[in-house]
C-alpha positions in Angstrom: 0.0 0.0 0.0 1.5 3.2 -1.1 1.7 6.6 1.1 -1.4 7.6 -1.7 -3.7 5.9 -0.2 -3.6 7.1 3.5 -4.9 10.7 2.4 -7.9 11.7 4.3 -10.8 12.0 2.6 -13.1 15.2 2.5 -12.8 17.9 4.9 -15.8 18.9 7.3 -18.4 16.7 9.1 -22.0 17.0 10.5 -20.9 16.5 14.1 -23.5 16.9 16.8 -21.5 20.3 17.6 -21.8 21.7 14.2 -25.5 20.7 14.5 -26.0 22.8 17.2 -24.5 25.6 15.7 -26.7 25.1 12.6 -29.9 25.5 14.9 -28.3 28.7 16.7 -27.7 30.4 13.5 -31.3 29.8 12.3 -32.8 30.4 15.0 -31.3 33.9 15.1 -31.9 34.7 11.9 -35.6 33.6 12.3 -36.4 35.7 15.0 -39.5 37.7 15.3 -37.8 41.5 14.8 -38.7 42.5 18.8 -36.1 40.1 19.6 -32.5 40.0 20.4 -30.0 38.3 17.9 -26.9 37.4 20.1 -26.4 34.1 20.6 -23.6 32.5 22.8 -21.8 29.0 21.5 -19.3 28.5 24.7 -17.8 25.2 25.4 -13.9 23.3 26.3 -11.1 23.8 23.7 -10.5 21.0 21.5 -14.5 20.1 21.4 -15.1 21.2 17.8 -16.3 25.1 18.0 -14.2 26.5 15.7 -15.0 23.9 13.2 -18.8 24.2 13.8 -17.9 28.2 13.1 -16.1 27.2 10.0 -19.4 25.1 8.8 -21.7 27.3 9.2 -19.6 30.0 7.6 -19.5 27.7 4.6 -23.1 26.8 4.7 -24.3 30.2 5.4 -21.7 32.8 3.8 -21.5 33.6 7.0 -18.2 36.5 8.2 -16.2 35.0 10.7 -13.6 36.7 12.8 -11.3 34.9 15.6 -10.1 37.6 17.8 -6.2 37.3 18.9 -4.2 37.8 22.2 -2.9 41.1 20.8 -5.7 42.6 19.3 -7.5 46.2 20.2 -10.6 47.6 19.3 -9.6 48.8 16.0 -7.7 45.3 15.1 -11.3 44.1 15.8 -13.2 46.6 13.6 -10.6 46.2 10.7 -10.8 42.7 10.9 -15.0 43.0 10.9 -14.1 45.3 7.6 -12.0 43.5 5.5 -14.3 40.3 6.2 -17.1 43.0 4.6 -15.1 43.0 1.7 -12.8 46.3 2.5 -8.8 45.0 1.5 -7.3 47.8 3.5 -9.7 49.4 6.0 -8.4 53.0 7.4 -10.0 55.2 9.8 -10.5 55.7 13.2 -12.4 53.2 15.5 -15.8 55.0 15.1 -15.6 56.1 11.8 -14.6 52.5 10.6 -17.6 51.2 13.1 -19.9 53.5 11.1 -19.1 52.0 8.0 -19.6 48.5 9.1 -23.2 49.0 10.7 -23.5 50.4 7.4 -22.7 47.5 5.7 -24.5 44.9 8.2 -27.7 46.5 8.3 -28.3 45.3 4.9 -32.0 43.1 4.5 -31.1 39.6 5.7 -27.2 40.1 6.3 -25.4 36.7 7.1 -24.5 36.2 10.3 -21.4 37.5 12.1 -19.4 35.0 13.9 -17.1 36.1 16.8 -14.7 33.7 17.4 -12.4 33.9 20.9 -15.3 36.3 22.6 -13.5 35.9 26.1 -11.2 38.5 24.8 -13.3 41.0 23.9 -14.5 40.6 26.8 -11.3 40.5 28.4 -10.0 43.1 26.6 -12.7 45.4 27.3 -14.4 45.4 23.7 -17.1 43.5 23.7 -19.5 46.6 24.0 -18.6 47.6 20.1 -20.2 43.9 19.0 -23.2 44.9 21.0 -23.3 48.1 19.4 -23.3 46.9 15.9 -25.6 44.1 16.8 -27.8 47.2 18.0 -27.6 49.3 15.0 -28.1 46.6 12.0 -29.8 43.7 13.9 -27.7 41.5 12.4 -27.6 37.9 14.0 -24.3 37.6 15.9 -22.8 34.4 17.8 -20.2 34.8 20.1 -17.9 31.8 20.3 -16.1 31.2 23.1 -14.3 28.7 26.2 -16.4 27.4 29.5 -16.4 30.6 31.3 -17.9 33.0 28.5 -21.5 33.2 30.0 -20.1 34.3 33.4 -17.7 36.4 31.9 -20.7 38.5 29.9 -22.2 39.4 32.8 -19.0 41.7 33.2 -21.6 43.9 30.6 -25.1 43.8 31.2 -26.2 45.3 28.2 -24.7 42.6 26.4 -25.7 39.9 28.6 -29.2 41.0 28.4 -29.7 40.8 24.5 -28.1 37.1 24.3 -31.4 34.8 23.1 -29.6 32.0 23.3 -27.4 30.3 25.0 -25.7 26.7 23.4 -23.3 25.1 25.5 -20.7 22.4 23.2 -20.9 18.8 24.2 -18.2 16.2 24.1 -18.2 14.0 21.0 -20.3 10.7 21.7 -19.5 7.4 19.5 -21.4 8.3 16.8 -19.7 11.7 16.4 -16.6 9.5 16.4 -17.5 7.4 14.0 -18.4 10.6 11.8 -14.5 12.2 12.5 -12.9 8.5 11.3 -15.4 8.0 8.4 -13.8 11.6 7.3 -10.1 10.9 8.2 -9.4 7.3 8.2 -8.9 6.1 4.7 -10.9 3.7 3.0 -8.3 0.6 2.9 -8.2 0.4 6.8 -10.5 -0.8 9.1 -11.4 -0.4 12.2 -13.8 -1.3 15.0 -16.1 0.6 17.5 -14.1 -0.5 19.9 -11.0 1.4 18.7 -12.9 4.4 18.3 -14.4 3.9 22.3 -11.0 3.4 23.1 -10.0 6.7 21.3 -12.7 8.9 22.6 -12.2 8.3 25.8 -8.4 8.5 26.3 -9.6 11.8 24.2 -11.8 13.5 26.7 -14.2 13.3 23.9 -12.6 16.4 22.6 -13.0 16.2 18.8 -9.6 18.4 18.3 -7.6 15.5 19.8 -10.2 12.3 18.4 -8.2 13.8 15.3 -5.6 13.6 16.1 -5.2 10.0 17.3 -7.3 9.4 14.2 -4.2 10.6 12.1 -1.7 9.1 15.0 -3.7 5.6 14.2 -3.5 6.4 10.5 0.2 6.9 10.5 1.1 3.7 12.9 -0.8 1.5 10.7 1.3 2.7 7.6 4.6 2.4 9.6 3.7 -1.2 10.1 2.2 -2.0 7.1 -1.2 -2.9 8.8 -4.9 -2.6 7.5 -6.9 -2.9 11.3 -6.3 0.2 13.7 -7.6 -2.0 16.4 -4.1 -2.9 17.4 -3.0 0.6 18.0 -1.2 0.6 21.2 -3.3 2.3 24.6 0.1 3.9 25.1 0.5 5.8 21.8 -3.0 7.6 22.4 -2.8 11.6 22.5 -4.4 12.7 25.6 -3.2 16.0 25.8 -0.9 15.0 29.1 2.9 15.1 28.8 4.6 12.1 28.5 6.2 10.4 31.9 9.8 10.5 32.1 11.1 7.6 33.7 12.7 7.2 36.4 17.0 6.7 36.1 18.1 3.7 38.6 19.7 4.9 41.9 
């Protein structure tokens, strides 16, 4: 069997995560017009948030931002511009803000995905997504770790116009068959028991179900195998550092 023929196949997957997301996004854009359109997607890193971003920006045109360590609020605003189609934004913060209200308030604007909210919350920003939410109505979901619904109540004015709240849950063994149906190859084969085995020693965090997908992949070509249900318990990712052993007195 050649190296050809361990390529994964296809890219994105419905996962029960990216589901979820689905149903946020329409029910924010389906909203009666008295009511808010924030919506809050917060979960663990490594279960699949981003990716469920990345779907429904595929499925939905949606604009999608992922806010860094570094950024301020007019690294936020640019970003929000050039994602509206503007290659080098310039301005000051509230000019540039003006001009992308503007631009959202459009009839039936896609969505606006804020990836990494916990900064702009830590950062002290998150009032200018509130404000553009305000003055186009444009559905916006704020993507973020555990801790973002507590953290919003740092602004209540934000907190208050979230109508909907989606917490991310682990991946289950269907979602796991879904991730190795995308990544394993065809010529290999596996078992549900391999993949119960990798979902737990994953946390069922799909980032890292991936990974020891790929690990599995990659072990089985080394040995020149076709069944991943020999891959070793020991050889499992699970985000833990390895143990050095110990030298003999």
């Amino acid at each position: 069997m050649t190296a050809s023929d361990y390529k994964p196949r296809g890219s994105l997957a419905p996962l029960k995560n990216v589901a979820a997301m689905l149903t946020l996004a329409e029910r924010l854009i389906e909203r009666p017009p008295h009511l808010p359109g924030l919506g809050v997607f917060n979960g663990p890193s490594g279960y699949g948030k981003t990716f469920a971003a990345i779907y429904l920006q595929n499925k939905k045109s949606a604009l999608r931002v992922e806010i860094g360590d570094s950024w301020t609020r007019l690294t936020l605003i640019r970003a929000i511009m050039k994602e509206l189609g503007v290659h080098d934004p310039k301005g000051t913060v509230p000019r540039l803000t003006e001009m992308a209200i503007e631009r959202l308030a459009e009839p039936d604007h896609p969505p606006l995905l804020i990836d990494e909210a916990d900064k702009a919350v830590d950062k002290g920003f998150i009032e200018i997504i509130r404000e553009i939410h305000e003055a186009t109505q444009v559905p916006i979901i704020l993507i973020g770790e555990e801790e973002l619904p507590s953290k919003l109540r740092r602004s209540e004015r934000t907190h208050n116009r979230v109508l909907e709240w989606v917490a991310a849950q682990p991946c289950d063994l269907e979602d796991t068959q879904l991730l190795a149906r995308l990544f394993v190859p065809a010529p290999l084969r596996y078992s549900d028991s391999f993949l119960e085995r990798n979902r737990g020693k994953s946390g069922g965090r799909a980032r890292r179900i991936t990974v020891n997908l790929e690990k599995a992949v990659e072990w089985a070509r080394i040995h020149a195998v076709t069944d991943l249900d020999g891959f070793p318990d020991d050889q499992f990712y699970t985000g833990e550092p390895p143990v050095r052993g110990r030298r003999a007195a």
